[in-house]
N, C-alpha and C positions, 0 to 999 in steps of 0.2 A: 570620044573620050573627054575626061573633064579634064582640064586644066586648072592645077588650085598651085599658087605659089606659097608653098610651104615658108620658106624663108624668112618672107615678107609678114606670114603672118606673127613668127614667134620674135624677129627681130623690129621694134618700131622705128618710125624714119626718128631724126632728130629733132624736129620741129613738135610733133605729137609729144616728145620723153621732155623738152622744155617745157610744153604748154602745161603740163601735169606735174611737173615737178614747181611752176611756180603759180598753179592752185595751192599743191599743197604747202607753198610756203605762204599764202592767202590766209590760208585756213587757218594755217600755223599760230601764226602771227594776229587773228580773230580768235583761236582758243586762248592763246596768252593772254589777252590785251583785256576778252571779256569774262573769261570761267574759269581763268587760273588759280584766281585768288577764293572763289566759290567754293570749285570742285578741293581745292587744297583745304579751307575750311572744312567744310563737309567731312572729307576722309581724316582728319583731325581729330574732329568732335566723335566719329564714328568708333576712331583708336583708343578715345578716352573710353568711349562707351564698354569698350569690349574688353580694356584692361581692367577697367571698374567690377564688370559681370564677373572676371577673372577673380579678383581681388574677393568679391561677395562670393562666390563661391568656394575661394577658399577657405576663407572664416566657415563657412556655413560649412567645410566641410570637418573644417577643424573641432567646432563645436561637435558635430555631428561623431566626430571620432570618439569625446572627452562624454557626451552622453554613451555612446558606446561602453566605451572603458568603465564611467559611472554603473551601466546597468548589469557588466561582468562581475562589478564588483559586490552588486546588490543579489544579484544571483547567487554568487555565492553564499554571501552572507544566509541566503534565505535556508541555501541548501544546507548548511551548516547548523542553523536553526533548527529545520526539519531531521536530519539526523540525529538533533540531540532530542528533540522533541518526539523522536519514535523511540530511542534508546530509554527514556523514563518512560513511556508507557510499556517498552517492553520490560523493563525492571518493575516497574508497580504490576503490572500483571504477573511476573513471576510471585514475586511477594503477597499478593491476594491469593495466588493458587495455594503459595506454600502455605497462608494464613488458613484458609480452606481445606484444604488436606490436613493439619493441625485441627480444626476444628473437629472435622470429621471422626478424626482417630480419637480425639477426645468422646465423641458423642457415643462412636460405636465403642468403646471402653467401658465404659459408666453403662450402655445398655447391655455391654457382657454380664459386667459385676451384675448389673440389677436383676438378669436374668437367672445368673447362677444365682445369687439368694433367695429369688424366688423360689429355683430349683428343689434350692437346700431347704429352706422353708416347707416346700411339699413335700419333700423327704422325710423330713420332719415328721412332719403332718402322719404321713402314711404308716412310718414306723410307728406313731403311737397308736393309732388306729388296728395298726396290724399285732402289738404287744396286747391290745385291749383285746382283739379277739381271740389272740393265742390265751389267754387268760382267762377268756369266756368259755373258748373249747374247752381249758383242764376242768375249770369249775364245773361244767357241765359232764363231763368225760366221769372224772372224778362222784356227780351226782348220781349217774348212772350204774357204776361200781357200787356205790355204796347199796342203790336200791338192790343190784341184783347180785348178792354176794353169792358167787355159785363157786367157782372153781379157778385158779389163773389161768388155765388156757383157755376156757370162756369169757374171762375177762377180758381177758389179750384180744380174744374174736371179736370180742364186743366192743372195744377199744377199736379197733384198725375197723370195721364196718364203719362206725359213727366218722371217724375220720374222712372214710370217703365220702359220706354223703354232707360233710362241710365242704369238702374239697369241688364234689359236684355242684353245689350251690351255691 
């Protein structure tokens, strides 16, 4: 069996807990004497350093907020713009339609009228057309009568045949 003295190892004599306690007052007394005044410099300069980046950062965040705020406010403005800027195009497109439909009812109006006088014009037309022939049949109706003076119910027959054969043709 081993034999290990436990004791011994977790408690040191007192000569070993001197020797180490006045290293480290050696040491102590070398860190003071030569990197006190360094290492305290140092972590100084380090503290300024990092208040500084603190400080620049906040401006830079401040600015950073106020261009924010600047460009919410340019946003809107634009958006405000743009809605009026589609409100007048959609009012001038109403008013172009309405101008257009106006023109329209105007144009088909004037092509009614001109069609109806045309109409009337050809009516015109035809009616005299149609009086002249009515007046060619009696003359001629009438010529025929007189050639053939026979009888009135012959006449009459002779009357209503001629008629048909204008009517056929």
């Amino acid at each position: 069996m081993i034999n290990v003295d436990i004791m011994g190892k977790l408690f040191p004599d007192l000569r070993t807990m001197l020797v180490q306690l006045a290293a480290t007052g050696v040491l102590f007394y070398l860190f003071r004497k030569y990197l006190w005044d360094t290492v305290s410099n140092y972590l100084n300069q380090r503290a300024e350093f990092l208040q500084q980046q603190l400080l620049d950062a906040k401006q830079a965040n401040d600015e950073a907020q106020l261009t924010l705020d600047e460009s919410k406010e340019q946003l809107q403005r634009a958006a405000y713009e743009a809605s009026r800027i589609i409100e007048r195009g959609t009012n001038e497109g109403k008013r172009l339609k309405e101008d257009y439909l106006n023109e329209a009812k105007q144009e088909v109006a004037f092509k009614l009228e001109s069609a109806r006088q045309q109409i009337e014009a050809e009516r015109a037309s035809m009616m005299s057309d149609v009086q002249k022939e009515i007046v060619d049949v009696a003359l001629l109706a009438s010529e025929k009568l007189l050639k053939n003076m026979v009888d009135s119910k012959a006449d009459e027959a002779l009357l209503e045949a001629y008629v048909k054969d204008v009517l056929k043709s």
